[in-house]
C-alpha positions in Angstrom: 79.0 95.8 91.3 80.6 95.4 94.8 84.0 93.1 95.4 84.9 91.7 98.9 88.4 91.2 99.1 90.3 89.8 102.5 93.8 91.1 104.0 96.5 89.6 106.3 98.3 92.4 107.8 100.9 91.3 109.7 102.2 94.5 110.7 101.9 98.3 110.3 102.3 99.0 106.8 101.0 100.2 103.2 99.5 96.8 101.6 99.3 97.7 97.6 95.7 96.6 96.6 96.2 98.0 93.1 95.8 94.4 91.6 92.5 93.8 93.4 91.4 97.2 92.1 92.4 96.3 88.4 90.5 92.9 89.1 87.5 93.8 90.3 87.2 96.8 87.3 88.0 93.7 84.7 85.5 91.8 86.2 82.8 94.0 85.9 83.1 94.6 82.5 82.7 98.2 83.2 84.8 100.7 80.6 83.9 104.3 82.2 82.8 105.1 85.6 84.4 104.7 88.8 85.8 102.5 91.7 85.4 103.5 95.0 87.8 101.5 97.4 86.5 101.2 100.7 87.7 99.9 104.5 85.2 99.0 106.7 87.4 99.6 110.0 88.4 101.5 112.3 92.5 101.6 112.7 92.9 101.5 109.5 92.6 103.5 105.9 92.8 103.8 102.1 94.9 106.2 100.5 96.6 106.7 96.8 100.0 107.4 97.3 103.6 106.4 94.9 104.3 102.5 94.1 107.4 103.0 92.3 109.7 104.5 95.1 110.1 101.8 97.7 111.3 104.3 100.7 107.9 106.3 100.2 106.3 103.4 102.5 108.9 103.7 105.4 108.7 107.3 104.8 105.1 107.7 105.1 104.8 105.6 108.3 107.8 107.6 110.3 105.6 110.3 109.4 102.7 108.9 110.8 104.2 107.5 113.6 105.8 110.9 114.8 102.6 113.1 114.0 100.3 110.3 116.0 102.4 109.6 118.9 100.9 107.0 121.3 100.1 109.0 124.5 99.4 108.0 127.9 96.6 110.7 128.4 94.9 109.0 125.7 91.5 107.4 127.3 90.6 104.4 125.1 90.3 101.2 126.8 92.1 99.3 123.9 95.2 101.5 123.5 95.4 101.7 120.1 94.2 105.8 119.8 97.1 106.7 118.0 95.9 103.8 115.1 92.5 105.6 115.6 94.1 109.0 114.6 96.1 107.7 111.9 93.0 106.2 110.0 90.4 108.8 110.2 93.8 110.8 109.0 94.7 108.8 106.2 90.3 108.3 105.3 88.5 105.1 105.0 88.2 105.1 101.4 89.5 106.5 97.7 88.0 107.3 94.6 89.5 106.2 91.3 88.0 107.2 87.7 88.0 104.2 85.2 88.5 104.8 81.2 88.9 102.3 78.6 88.2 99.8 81.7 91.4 100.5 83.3 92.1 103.0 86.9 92.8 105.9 85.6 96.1 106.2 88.0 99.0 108.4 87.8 102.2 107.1 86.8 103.5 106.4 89.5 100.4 105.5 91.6 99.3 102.9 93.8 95.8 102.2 95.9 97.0 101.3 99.7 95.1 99.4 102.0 96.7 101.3 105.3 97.3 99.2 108.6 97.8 101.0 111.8 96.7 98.4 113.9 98.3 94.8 113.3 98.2 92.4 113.3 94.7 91.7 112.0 92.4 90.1 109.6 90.9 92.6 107.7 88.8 93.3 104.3 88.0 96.0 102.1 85.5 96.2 99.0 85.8 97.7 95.5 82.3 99.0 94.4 82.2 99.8 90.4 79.8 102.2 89.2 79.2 102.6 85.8 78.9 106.0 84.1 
């Protein structure tokens, strides 16, 4: 079963899509298998990272920032290569098991939608798979 799901990212940040990824596995009705999460662009990613430490966000995008510096030998017409770098970085999707029809998630886990390019309109899609 797939799931469209739409985004507003404002800025360059970590949106937590956990609770579109819950959704979508409850609404399948699906108790083992798995969700892939999936972003159909360019500039930006998916990734599983911590939801409980608040600074991890900030953390992760000084990281990011300082690893994909925006250059001025960069050739793209549209400027935005260092949002280029940071998404095929970061991946364009994640794969998360499901038991007993929940994400089988760490502790202290999240699913992040990843935008490096703001601000945009933007979707992603949850595809369940049964076992």
């Amino acid at each position: 079963m797939l799931y469209e799901y739409q985004l507003t990212a404002q800025r360059e940040n970590f949106y937590n899509i956990t609770p579109q990824v819950r959704e979508a596995i409850s609404q399948s009705g699906i108790t083992s298998g798995i969700a892939v999460v999936y972003c159909p662009h360019t500039t930006a990613g998916i990734t599983i990272n911590e939801n409980a430490d608040p600074d991890v966000i900030p953390d992760l995008l000084l990281g990011l920032r300082e690893a994909f510096l925006d250059r001025p030998q960069f050739r793209h017409a549209e400027g935005n290569s260092a949002a280029h770098l940071k998404a095929s970085a970061m991946g364009s999707s994640a794969t998360v098991i499901i038991e007993d029809g929940k994400p089988l998630l760490g502790t202290w886990q999240g699913v992040y939608f990843c935008e490096f390019d703001p601000p945009r309109s933007r979707k992603f899609y949850v595809k369940v798979v049964s076992e």
